[in-house]
VEXZA-95938 format. One record per atom (N, C-alpha, C): x, y, z; residue in one letter. Coordinates in steps of 0.02 Angstrom, whole numbers, plus 50000, padded with zeros to 5 digits. Layout:
BEGIN
XYZa/...
This chain:
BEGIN
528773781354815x/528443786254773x/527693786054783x/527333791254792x/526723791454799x/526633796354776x/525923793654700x/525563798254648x/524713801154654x/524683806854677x/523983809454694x/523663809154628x/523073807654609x/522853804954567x/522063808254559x/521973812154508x/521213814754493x/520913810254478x/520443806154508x/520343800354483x/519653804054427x/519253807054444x/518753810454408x/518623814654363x/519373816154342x/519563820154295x/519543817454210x/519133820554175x/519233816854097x/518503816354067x/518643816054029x/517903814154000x/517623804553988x/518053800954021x/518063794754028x/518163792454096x/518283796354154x/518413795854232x/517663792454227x/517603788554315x/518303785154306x/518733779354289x/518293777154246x/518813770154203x/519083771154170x/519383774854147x/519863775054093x/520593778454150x/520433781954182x/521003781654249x/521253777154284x/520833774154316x/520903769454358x/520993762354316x/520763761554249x/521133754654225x/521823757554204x/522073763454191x/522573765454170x/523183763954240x/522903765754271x/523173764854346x/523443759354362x/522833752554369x/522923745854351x/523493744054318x/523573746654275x/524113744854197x/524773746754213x/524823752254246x/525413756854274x/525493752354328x/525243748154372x/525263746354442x/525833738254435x/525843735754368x/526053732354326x/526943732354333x/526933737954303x/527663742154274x/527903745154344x/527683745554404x/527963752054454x/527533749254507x/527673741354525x/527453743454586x/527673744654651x/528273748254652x/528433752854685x/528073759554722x/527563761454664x/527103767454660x/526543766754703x/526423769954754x/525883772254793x/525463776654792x/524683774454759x/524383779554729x/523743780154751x/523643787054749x/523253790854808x/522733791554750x/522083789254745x/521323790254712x/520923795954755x/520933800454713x/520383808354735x/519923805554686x/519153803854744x/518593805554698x/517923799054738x/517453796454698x/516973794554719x/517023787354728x/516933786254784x/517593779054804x/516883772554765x/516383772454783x/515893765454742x/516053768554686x/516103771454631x/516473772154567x/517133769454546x/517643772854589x/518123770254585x/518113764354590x/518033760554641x/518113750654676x/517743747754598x/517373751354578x/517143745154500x/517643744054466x/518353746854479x/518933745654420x/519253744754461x/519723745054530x/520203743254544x/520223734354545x/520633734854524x/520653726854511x/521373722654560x/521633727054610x/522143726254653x/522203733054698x/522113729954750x/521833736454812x/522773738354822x/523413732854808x/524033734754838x/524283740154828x/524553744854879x/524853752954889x/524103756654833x/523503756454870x/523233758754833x/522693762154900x/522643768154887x/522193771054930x/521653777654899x/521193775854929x/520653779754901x/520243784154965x/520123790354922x/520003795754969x/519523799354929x/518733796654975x/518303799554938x/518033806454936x/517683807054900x/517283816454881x/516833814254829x/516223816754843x/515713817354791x/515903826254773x/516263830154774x/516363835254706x/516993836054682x/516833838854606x/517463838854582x/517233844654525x/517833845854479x/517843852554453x/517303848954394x/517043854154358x/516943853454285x/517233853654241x/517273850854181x/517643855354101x/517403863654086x/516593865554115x/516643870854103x/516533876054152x/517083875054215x/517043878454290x/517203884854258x/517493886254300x/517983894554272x/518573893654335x/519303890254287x/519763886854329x/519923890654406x/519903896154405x/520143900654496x/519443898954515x/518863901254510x/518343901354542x/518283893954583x/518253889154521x/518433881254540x/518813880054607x/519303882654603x/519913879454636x/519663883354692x/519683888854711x/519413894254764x/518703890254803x/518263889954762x/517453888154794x/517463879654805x/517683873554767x/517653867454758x/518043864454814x/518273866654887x/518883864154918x/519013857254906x/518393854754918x/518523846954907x/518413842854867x/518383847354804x/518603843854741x/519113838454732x/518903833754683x/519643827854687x/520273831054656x/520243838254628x/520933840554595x/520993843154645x/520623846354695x/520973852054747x/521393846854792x/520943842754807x/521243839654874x/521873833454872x/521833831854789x/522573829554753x/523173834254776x/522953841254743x/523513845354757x/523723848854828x/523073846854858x/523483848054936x/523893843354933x/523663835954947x/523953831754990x/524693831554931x/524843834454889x/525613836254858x/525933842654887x/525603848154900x/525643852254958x/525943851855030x/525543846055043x/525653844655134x/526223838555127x/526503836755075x/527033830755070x/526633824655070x/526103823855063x/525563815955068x/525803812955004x/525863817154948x/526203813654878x/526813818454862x/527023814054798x/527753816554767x/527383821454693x/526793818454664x/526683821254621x/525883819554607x/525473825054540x/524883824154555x/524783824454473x/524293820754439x/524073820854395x/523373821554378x/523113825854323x/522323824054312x/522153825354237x/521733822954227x/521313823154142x/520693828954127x/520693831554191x/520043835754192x/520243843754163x/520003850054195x/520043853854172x/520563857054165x/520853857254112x/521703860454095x/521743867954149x/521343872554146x/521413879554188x/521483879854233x/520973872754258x/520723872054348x/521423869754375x/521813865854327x/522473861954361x/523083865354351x/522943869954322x/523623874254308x/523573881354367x/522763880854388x/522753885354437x/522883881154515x/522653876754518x/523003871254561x/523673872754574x/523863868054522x/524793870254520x/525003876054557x/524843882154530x/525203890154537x/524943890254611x/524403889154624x/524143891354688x/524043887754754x/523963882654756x/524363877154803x/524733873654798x/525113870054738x/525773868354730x/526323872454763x/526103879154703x/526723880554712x/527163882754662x/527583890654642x/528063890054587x/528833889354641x/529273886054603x/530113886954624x/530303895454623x/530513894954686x/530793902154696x/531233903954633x/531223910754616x/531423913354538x/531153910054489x/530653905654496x/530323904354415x/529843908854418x/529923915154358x/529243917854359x/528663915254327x/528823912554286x/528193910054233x/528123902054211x/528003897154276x/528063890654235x/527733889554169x/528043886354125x/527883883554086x/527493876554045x/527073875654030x/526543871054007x/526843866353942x/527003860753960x/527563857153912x/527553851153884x/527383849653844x/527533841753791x/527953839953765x/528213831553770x/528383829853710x/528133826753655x/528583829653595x/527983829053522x/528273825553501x/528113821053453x/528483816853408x/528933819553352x/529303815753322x/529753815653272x/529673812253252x/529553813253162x/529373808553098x/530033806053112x/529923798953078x/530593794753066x/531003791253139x/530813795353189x/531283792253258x/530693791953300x/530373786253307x/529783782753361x/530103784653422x/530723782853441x/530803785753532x/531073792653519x/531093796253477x/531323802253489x/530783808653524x/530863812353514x/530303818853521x/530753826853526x/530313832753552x/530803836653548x/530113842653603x/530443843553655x/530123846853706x/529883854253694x/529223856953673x/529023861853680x/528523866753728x/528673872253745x/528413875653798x/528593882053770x/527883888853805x/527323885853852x/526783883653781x/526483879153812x/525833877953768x/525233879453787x/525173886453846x/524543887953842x/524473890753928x/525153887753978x/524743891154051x/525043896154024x/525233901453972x/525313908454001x/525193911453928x/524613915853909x/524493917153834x/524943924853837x/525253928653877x/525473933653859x/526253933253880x/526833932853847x/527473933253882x/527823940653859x/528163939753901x/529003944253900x/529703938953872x/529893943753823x/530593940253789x/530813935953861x/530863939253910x/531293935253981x/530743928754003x/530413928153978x/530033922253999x/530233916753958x/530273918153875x/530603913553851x/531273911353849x/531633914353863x/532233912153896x/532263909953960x/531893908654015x/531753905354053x/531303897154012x/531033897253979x/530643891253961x/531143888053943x/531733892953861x/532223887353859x/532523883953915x/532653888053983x/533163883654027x/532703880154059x/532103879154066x/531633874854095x/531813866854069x/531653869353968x/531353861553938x/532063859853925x/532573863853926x/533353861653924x/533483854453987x/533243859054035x/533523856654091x/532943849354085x/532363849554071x/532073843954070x/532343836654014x/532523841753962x/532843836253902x/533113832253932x/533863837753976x/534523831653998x/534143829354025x/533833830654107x/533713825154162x/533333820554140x/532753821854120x/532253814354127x/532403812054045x/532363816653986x/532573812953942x/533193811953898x/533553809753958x/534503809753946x/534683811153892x/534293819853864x/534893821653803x/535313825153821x/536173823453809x/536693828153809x/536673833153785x/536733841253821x/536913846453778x/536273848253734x/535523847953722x/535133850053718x/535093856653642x/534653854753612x/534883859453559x/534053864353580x/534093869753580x/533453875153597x/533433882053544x/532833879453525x/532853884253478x/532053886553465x/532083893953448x/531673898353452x/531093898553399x/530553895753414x/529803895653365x/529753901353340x/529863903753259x/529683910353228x/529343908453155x/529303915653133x/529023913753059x/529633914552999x/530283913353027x/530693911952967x/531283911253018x/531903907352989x/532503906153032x/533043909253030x/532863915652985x/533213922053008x/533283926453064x/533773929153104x/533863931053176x/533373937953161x/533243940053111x/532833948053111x/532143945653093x/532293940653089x/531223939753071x/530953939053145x/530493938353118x/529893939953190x/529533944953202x/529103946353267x/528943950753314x/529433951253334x/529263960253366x/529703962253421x/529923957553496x/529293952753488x/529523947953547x/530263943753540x/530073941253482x/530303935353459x/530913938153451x/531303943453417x/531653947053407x/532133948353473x/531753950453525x/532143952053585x/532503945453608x/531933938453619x/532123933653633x/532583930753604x/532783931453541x/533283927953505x/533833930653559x/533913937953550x/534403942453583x/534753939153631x/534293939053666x/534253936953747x/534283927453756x/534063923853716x/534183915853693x/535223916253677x/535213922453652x/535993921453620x/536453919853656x/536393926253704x/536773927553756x/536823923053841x/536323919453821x/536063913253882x/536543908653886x/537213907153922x/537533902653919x/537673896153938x/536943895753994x/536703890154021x/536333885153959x/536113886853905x/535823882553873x/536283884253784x/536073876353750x/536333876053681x/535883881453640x/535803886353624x/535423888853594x/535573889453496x/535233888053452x/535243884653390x/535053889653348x/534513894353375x/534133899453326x/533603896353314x/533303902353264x/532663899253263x/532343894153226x/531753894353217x/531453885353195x/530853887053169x/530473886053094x/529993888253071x/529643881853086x/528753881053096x/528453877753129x/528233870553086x/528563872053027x/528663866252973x/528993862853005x/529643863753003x/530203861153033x/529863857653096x/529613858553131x/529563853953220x/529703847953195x/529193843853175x/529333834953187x/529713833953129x/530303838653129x/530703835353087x/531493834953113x/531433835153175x/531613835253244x/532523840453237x/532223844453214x/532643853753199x/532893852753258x/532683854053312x/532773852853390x/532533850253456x/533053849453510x/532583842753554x/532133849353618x/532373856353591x/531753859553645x/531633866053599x/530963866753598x/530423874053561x/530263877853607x/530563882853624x/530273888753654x/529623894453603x/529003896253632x/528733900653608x/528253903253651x/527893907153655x/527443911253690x/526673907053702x/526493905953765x/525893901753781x/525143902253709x/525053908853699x/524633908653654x/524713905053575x/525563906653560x/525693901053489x/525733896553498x/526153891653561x/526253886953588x/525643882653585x/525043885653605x/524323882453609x/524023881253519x/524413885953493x/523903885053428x/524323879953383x/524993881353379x/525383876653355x/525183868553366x/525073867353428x/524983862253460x/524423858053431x/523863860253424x/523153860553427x/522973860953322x/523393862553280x/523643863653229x/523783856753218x/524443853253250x/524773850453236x/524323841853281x/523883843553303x/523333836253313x/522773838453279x/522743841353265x/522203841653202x/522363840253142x/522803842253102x/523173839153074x/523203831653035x/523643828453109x/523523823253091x/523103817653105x/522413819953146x/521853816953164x/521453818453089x/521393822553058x/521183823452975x/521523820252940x/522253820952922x/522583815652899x/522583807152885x/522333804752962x/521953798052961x/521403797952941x/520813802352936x/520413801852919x/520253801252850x/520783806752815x/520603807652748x/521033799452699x/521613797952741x/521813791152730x/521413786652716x/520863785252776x/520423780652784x/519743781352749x/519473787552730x/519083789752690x/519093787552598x/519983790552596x/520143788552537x/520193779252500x/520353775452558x/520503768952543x/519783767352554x/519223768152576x/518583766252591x/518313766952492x/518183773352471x/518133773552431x/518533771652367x/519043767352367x/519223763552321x/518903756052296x/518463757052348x/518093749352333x/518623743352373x/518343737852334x/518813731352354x/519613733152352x/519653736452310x/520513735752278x/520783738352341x/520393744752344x/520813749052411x/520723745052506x/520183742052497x/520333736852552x/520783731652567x/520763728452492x/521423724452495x/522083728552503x/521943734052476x/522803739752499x/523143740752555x/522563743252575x/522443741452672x/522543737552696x/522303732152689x/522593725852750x/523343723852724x/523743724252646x/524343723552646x/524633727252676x/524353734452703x/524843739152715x/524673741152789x/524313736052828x/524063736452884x/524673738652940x/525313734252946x/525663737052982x/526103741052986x/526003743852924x/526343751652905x/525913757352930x/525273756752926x/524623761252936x/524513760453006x/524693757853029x/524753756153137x/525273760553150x/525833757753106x/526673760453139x/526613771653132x/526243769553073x/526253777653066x/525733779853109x/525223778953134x/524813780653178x/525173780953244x/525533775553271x/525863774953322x/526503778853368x/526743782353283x/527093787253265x/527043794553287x/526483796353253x/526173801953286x/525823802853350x/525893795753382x/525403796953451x/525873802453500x/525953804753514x/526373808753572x/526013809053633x/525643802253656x/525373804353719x/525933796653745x/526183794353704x/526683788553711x/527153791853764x/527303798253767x/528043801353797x/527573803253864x/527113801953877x/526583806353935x/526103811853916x/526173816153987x/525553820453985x/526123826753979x/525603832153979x/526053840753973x/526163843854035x/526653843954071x/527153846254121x/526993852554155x/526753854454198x/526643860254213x/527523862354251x/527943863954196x/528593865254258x/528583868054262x/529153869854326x/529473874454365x/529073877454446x/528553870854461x/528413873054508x/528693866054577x/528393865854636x/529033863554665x/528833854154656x/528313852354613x/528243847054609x/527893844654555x/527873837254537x/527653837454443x/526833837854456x/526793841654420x/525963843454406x/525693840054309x/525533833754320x/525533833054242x/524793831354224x/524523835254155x/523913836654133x/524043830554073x/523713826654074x/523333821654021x/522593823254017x/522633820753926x/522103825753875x/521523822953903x/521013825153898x/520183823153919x/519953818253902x/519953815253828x/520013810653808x/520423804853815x/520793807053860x/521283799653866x/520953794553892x/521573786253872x/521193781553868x/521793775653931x/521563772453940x/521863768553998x/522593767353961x/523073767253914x/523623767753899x/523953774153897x/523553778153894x/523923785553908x/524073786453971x/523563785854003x/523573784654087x/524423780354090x/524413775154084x/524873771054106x/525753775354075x/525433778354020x/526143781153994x/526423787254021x/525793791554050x/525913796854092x/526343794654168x/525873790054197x/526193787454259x/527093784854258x/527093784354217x/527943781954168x/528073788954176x/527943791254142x/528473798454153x/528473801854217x/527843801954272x/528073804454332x/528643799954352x/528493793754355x/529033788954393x/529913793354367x/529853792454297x/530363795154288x/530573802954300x/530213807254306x/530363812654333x/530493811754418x/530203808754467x/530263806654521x/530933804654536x/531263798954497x/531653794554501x/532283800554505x/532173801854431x/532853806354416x/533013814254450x/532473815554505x/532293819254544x/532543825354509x/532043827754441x/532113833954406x/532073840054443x/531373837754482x/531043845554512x/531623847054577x/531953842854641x/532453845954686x/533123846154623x/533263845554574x/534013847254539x/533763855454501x/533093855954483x/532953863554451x/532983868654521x/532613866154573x/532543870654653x/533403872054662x/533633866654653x/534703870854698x/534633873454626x/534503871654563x/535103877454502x/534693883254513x/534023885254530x/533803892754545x/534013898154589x/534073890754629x/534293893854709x/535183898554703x/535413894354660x/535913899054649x/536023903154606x/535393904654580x/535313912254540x/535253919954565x/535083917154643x/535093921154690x/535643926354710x/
């Protein structure tokens, strides 16, 4: 397995990559991983040169490029030249922390989509209150802000098909993001899609799912339209990044008493933090194109890194992306 690697990507590149890397190198060293980016930067953290290769460039995209222009003008950017060498077969898969647009235009445009996918989809897994290894796969979250009912019925059979393979759920329950879990509520979108979700016999389809309901794990895949998908998302870490805050705000101002509250209740107040992390399951999936393209958040920190690299392995392993290429192929 060999992982092309933005090493410069993030708002912490590149140590917080490359110790993440380190950490991953641990768990998989099987993994042969390809460093795009500024090689005396990089070498201050590698801390084991084994199956480790570095391929320098002094440019790389910005956070505030303008993602086609980027990808078009930057050739030898460390995201461009990641996603060649996944392109030309040099890697199996490519990851980066940098600019979400620039890498989703990457993806589409030298990756690559799977013949008959029209619209890959942009995909996480989120947590579920109460079940630490659980989660429940939603898409798109943002590469595509305008769909057609037929796009979401393609996403269900995307994050379906991702549930079983890499996260061995049987039979997959998929169900449709609306504003009530009545088959006539909605937009006209949402409306068609149910239609068309119904009649889909390739996937479990459940109905729909009000956005309360998600982490209360209603179902193990959320289909909705890139623009809700993004806000939902973005909703739902804000959320509970305020939530800790106002926790920790509140026990601050109790004085002594509420400090002592706190440290009795210290490893309850971890477990629930730990809970909500969803960068535990990896990064967000660019599927359906012919190889894993996975975006970890800007902020990530050398354990996200390492948890992302976990899920390519396992998408690799369980060889998701050639089992989606033959089920398209025979849609033909």
């Amino acid at each position: 397995m060999k992982i092309a690697v933005d090493a410069m990507g993030g708002d912490h590149a590149p140590q917080a990559i490359i110790e993440g890397v380190m950490l991953a190198k641990q768990d998989f060293p099987e993994i042969e991983f390809l460093l795009y980016g500024k090689e005396d930067e990089i070498k201050k953290y590698v801390t084991d040169e084994t199956n480790i290769t570095i391929i320098h460039t002094d440019e790389k995209i910005n956070s505030d490029d303008e993602p086609v222009k980027a990808i078009r003008r930057k050739k030898t950017a460390s995201m461009v030249l990641a996603a060649q060498a996944v392109k030309n077969g040099e890697a199996d898969a490519i990851f980066s922390a940098g600019n979400t647009g620039a890498l989703l235009a990457a993806g589409l445009f030298i990756v690559g989509r799977i013949k008959n996918v029209e619209r890959p989809g942009l995909m996480s897994t989120l947590p579920v209150i109460g079940q630490p290894d659980g989660g429940f796969d939603m898409l798109d979250l943002g590469a595509n802000a305008d769909n057609k009912p037929e796009h979401l019925v393609q996403y269900a059979v995307l994050g379906s098909f991702y549930a079983e393979k890499v996260r061995n759920i049987a039979t997959p329950r998929v169900a449709l993001l609306n504003n009530g879990s009545e088959e006539t509520k909605g937009s006209e979108l949402t409306k068609k899609a149910f239609e068309l979700l119904s009649e889909e016999d390739s996937i479990n389809f459940i109905g729909n799912v009000e956005a309360r309901d998600l982490l209360s794990g209603a179902a193990d895949v959320v289909v909705t339209d890139g623009f809700t998908g993004n806000a939902v998302l973005k909703s739902i870490e804000g959320t509970a990044l305020n939530m800790m805050g106002l926790l920790k705000s509140s026990i601050l101002a109790e004085g002594f008493k509420g400090k002592m509250g706190a440290l009795l209740l210290k490893n309850a107040l971890r477990g629930m933090k730990d809970e909500m992390d969803y960068s535990k399951h990896g990064g967000a999936v660019l599927f359906g194109l012919k190889a894993p393209v996975i975006k970890t958040h800007g902020s990530t920190g050398p354990e996200a890194v390492r948890y992302t690299i976990r899920q390519i392995q396992t998408m690799l392993k369980t060889e998701v992306v050639p089992q989606l290429v033959s089920y398209y192929e025979t849609k033909e």
